[in-house]
N, C-alpha and C positions, 0 to 999 in steps of 0.2 A: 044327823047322819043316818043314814040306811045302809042296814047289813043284810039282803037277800041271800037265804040259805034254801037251796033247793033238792032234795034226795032224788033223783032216779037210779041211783045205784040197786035196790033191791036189797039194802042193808041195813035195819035197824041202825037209827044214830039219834040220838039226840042232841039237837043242836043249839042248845042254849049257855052249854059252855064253852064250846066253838064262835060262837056268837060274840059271848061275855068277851071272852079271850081276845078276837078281834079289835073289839070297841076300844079294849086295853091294850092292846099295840099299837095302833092307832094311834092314842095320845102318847104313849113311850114315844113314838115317832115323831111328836108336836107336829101332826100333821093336822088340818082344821077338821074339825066335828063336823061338818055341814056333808063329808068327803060320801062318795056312796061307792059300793064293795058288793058286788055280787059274789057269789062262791057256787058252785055245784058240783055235787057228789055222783059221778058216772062209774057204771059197771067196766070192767075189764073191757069189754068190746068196744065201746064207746071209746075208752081210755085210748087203745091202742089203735083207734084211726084217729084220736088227736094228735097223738103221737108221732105217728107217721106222715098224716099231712105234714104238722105246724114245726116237728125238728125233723124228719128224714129220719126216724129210728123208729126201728120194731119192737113191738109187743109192746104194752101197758107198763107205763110210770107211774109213780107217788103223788105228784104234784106237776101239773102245768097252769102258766101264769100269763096272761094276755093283758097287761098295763092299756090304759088309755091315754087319761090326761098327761102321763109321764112326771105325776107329782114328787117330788123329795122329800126327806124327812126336813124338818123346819120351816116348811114353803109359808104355811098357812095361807095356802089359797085354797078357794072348794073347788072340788071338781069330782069327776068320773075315775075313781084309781082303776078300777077294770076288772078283773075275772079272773076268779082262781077255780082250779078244777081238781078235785081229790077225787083217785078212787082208794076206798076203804078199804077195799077185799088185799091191793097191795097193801095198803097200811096196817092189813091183819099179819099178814108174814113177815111185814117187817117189824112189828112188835113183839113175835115169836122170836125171830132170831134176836131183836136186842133184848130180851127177857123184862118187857115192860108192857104195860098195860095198852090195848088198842085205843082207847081217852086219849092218854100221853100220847100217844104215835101220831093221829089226828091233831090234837094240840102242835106239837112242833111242827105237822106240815102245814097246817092254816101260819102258823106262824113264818113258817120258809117263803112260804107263795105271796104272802105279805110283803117278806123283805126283797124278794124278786120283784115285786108292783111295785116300789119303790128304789128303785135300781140298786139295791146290792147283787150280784154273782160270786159265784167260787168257782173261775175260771182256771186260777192257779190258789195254788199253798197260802199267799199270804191272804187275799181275798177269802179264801174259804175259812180263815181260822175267824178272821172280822166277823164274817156272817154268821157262822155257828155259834161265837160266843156271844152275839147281839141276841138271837133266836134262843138260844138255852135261857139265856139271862132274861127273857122276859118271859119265857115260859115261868120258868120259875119262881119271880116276881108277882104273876099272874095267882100262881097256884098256892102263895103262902093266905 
């Protein structure tokens, strides 16, 4: 499996435990090892014309996710999962306001845009409690 992690954000990140972390959702997900997962890290500007093309919404998000092969967790077929897009500089604010490390903040959104590539949503209440307890629980899992 290939994890392509790419910075043009302008933000110091080390991505090896973003990396790690991936590799180990991945198999949480009994998805097959062979799967390949690009990721890249975009400044605000960036962010915010992804944004706005790909949902019709302004200014810069935390996380956008572009699936390919449309794989599931269990499939164990290989394939192309697709593209996840972090910008960090929101994931700085957002770790300010939840009074947690910018590591942590980045960890859970690689991990969101994961379960996004793999079709989890939190469109309503009960889908969103699935997804965030899937996403916490293997952050945490990860991180022992």
């Amino acid at each position: 499996m290939a994890i392509e992690i790419v910075n043009r954000s302008g933000v110091a990140f080390s991505d090896d435990d973003l990396e790690s972390l991936l590799h180990f959702g991945i198999a949480e997900l009994g998805l097959n090892s062979e799967c390949d997962l690009d990721v890249m890290l975009v400044d605000e500007e960036e962010m915010t014309q992804l944004h706005i093309k790909w949902m019709g919404e302004p200014g810069p998000t935390d996380v956008l996710t572009f699936p390919m092969d449309e794989l599931r967790p269990n499939s164990q077929e290989a394939g192309i999962l697709g593209d996840i897009v972090l910008c960090p500089r929101v994931a700085m604010r957002q770790a300010d306001q939840a009074g947690h490390s910018f590591n942590h903040e980045m960890s859970i959104l690689g991990v969101h845009g994961l379960l996004h590539i793999v079709g989890y949503d939190h469109a309503n209440k009960e889908d969103e409690k699935e997804m965030f307890d899937l996403q916490d629980g293997i952050v945490a899992r990860w991180s022992k």
